[in-house]
C-alpha positions in Angstrom: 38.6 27.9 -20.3 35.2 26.5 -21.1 34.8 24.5 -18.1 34.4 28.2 -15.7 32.0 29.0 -18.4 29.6 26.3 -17.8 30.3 26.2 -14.3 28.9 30.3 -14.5 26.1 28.9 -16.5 25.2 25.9 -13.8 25.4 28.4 -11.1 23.3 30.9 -12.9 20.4 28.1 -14.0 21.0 27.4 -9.8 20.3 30.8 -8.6 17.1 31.2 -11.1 16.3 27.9 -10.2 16.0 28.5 -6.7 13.7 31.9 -7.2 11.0 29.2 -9.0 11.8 27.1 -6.2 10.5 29.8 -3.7 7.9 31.1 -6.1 6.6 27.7 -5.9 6.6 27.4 -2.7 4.9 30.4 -1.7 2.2 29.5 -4.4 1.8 26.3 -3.0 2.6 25.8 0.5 2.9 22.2 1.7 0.8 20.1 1.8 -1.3 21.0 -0.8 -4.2 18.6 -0.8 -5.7 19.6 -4.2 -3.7 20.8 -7.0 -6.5 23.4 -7.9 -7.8 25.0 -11.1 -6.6 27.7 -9.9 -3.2 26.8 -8.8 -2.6 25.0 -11.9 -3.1 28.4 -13.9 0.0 30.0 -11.3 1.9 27.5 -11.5 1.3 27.2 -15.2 2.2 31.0 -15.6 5.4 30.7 -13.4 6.5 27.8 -16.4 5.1 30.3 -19.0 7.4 33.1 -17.9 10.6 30.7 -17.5 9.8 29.3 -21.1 10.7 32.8 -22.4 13.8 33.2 -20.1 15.3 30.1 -18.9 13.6 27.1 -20.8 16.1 24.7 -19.3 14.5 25.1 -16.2 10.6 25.0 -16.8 10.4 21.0 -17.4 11.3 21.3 -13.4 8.2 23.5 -12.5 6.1 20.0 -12.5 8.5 18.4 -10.3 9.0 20.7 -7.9 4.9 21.5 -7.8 4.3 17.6 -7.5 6.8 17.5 -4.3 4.5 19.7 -2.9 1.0 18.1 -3.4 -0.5 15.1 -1.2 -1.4 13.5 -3.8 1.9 13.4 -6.8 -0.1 12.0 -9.4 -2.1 15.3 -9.7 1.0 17.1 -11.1 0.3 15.5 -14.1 -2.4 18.0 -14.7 0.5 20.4 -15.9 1.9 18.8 -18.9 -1.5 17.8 -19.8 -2.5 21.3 -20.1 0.2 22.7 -22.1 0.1 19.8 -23.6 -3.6 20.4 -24.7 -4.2 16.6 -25.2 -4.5 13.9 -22.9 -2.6 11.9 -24.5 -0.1 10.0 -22.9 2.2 9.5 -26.0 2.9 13.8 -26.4 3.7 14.0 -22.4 6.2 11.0 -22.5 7.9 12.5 -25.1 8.1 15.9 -23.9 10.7 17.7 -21.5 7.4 17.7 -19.3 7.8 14.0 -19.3 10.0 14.1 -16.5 7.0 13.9 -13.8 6.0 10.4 -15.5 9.1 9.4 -15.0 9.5 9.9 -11.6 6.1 8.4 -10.8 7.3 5.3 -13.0 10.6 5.5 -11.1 8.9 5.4 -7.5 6.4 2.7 -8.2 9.8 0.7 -9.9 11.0 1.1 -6.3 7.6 -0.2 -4.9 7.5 -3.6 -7.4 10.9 -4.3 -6.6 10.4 -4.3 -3.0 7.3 -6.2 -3.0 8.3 -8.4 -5.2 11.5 -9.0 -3.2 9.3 -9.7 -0.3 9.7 -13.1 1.4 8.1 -15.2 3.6 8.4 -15.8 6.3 10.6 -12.4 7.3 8.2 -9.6 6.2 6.5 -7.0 8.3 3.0 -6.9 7.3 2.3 -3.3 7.9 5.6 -2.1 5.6 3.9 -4.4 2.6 0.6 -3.1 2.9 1.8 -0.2 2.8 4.0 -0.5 -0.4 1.1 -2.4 -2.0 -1.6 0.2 -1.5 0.6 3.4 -2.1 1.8 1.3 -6.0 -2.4 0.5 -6.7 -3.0 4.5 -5.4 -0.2 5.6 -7.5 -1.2 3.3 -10.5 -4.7 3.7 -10.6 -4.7 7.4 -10.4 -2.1 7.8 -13.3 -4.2 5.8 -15.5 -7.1 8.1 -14.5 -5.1 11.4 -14.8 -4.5 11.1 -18.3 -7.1 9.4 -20.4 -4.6 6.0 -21.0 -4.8 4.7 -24.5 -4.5 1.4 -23.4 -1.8 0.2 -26.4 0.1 3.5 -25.1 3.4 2.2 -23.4 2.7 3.8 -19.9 -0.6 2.2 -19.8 1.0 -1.1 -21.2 3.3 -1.1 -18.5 0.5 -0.2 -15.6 -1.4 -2.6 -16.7 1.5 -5.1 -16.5 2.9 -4.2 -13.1 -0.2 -4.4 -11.2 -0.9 -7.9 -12.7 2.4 -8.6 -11.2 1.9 -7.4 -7.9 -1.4 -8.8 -7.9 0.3 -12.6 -8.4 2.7 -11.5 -5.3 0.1 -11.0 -3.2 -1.8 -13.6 -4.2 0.8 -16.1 -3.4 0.9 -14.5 0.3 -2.8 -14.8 0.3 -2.5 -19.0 -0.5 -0.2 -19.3 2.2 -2.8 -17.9 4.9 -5.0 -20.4 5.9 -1.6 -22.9 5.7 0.4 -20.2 8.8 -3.5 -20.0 10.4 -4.0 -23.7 10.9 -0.3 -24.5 11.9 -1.2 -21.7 15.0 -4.5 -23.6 15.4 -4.1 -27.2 15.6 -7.2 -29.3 15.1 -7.1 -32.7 15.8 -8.9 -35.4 13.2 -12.5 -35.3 14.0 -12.7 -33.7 17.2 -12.1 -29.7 16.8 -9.5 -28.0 18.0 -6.6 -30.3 19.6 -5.1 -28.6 22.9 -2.3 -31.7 23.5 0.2 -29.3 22.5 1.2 -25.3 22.3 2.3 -24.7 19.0 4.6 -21.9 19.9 5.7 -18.2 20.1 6.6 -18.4 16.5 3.3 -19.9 14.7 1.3 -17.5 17.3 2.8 -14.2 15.8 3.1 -15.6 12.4 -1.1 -16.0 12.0 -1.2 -12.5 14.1 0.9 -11.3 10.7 -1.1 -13.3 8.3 -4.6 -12.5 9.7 -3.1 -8.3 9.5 -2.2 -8.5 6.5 -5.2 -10.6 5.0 -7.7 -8.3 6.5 -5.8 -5.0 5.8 -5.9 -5.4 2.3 -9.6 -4.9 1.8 -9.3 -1.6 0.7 -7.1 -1.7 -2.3 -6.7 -5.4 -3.1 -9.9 -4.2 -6.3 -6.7 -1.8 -6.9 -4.0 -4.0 -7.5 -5.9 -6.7 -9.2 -6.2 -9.7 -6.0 -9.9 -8.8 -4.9 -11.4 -12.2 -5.4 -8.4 -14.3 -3.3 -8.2 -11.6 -0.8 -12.0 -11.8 0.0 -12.2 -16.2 -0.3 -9.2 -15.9 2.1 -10.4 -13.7 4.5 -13.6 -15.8 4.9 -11.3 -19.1 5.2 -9.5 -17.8 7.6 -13.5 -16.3 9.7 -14.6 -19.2 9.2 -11.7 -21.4 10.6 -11.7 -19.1 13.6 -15.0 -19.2 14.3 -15.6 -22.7 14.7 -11.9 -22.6 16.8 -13.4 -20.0 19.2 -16.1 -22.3 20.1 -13.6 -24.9 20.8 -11.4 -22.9 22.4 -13.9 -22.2 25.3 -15.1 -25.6 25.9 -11.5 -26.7 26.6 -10.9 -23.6 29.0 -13.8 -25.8 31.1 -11.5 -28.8 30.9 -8.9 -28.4 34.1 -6.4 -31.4 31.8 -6.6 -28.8 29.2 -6.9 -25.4 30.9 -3.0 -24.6 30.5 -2.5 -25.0 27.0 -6.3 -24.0 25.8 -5.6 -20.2 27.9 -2.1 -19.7 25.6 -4.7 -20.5 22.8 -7.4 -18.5 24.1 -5.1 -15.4 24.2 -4.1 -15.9 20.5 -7.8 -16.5 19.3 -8.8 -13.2 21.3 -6.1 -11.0 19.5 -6.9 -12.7 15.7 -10.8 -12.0 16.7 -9.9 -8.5 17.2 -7.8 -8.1 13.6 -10.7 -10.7 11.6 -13.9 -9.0 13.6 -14.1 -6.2 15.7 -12.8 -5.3 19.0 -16.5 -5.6 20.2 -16.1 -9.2 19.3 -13.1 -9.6 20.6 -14.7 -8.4 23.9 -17.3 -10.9 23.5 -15.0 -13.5 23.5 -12.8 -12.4 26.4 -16.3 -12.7 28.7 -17.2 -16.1 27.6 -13.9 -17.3 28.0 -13.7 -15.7 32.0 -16.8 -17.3 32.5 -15.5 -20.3 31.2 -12.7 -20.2 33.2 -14.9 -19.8 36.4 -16.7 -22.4 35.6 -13.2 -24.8 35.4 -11.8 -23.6 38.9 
């Protein structure tokens, strides 16, 4: 009946399709970190050729090339050329399409999973990492093709990263609030060393101050520059004037137990905030502090 006919016909678009597969793999051996002039004219004349035999399958030739290349968004280059416009609107509604798509789809994937994030159960590194790979991946679409910005893609860039940038946002507000609760200070006199304010709170302001500082580099990108940068220098300047607390009370033998947990913790968020050398800094002054104590 029909059905072995169009099972022929699935195995046969198989077979061809895994020739281009190895054609495009030989052209463009992973990773490729720069989908090239000149590799865009092979790979172009691989989906030239299958256009005349096996049209089905040349909408895949971009897919398969941008599962090849460090950077996706640069398969966009494809349609645009046979395309012959940069215009978003003639890609989106062609077969060629498809690599849009998948670059919508994966950054879907990225929203919903920052978005989803919670405090206070998030690792800081995995959320960094979500956020900068969706700016990367947003940013450089928009600059791929030349975005009309009514043009739905652009629309819905433009939209997303707003969104992501109010998630993040609402992370960087509850800084200073997770800092603190780690860093007690008592009314009027600096830091208060009556109490440890445990594990918890300790690794909790280790996450915050991560996560704060790792965003520099893309938080222009996904739209939360100006909060990341006023909470960063709270959270400096909060452990700045802690530090200085922290090593007069290493002097103080009624204090010494609790101000060395604190110590330790200040040392490690100097490290994330400042520098290492900093952090080194620090460890000297409080040794000598200590000395001076016993």
């Amino acid at each position: 009946g029909s059905m072995a006919v169009e099972d022929a016909d699935e195995m046969a678009l198989l077979l061809a399709a895994g020739e281009i597969i190895e054609k495009l793999a030989a052209l463009l051996p992973k990773p490729v970190p720069v989908f090239s002039e000149t590799l865009l004219w092979d790979v172009r004349s691989v989906y030239d050729a299958l256009i005349e035999t096996q049209p089905d399958v040349a909408p895949y030739v971009a897919v398969i090339a941008m599962n090849r290349l460090s950077r996706p968004w640069e398969a966009l280059r494809l349609p645009m050329m046979i395309s012959r416009k940069n215009d978003e609107t003639l890609i989106a509604k062609t077969d060629m399409g498809l690599v849009g798509e998948i670059l919508f789809d994966r950054m879907d994937t990225l929203k919903n999973s920052i978005q989803a994030t919670r405090h206070p159960l998030f690792d800081a590194e995995l959320l960094m990492e979500e956020v900068r790979t969706f700016a990367d991946l947003s940013s450089h679409i928009v600059k791929e093709i030349e975005l009309k910005r009514e043009g739905d893609w652009a629309k819905r860039l433009m939209g997303e990263r707003v969104m992501i940038g109010k998630v993040m946002e609402g992370f960087m507000d509850r800084a200073p609030k997770e800092f603190n609760a780690a860093l007690p200070m008592a009314k009027g006199t600096g830091g208060d060393f009556s109490r440890h304010p445990g594990a918890e709170r300790h690794e909790m302001a280790k996450r915050y101050a991560r996560l704060v500082a790792g965003c520099r580099d893309f938080a222009a990108a996904a739209s939360f520059a100006a909060k990341q940068k006023a909470t960063y220098e709270d959270l400096c300047t909060a452990l700045k004037r802690y530090n200085e607390d922290v090593v007069r009370a290493l002097r103080d033998p009624a204090r010494a137990e609790i101000a060395n947990a604190q110590f330790e913790l200040c040392a490690d968020l100097t490290a994330i905030l400042f520098s290492d050398e900093e952090a080194a800094m620090l460890r000297r002054r409080g040794k000598a502090a200590q000395a001076a104590a016993a």
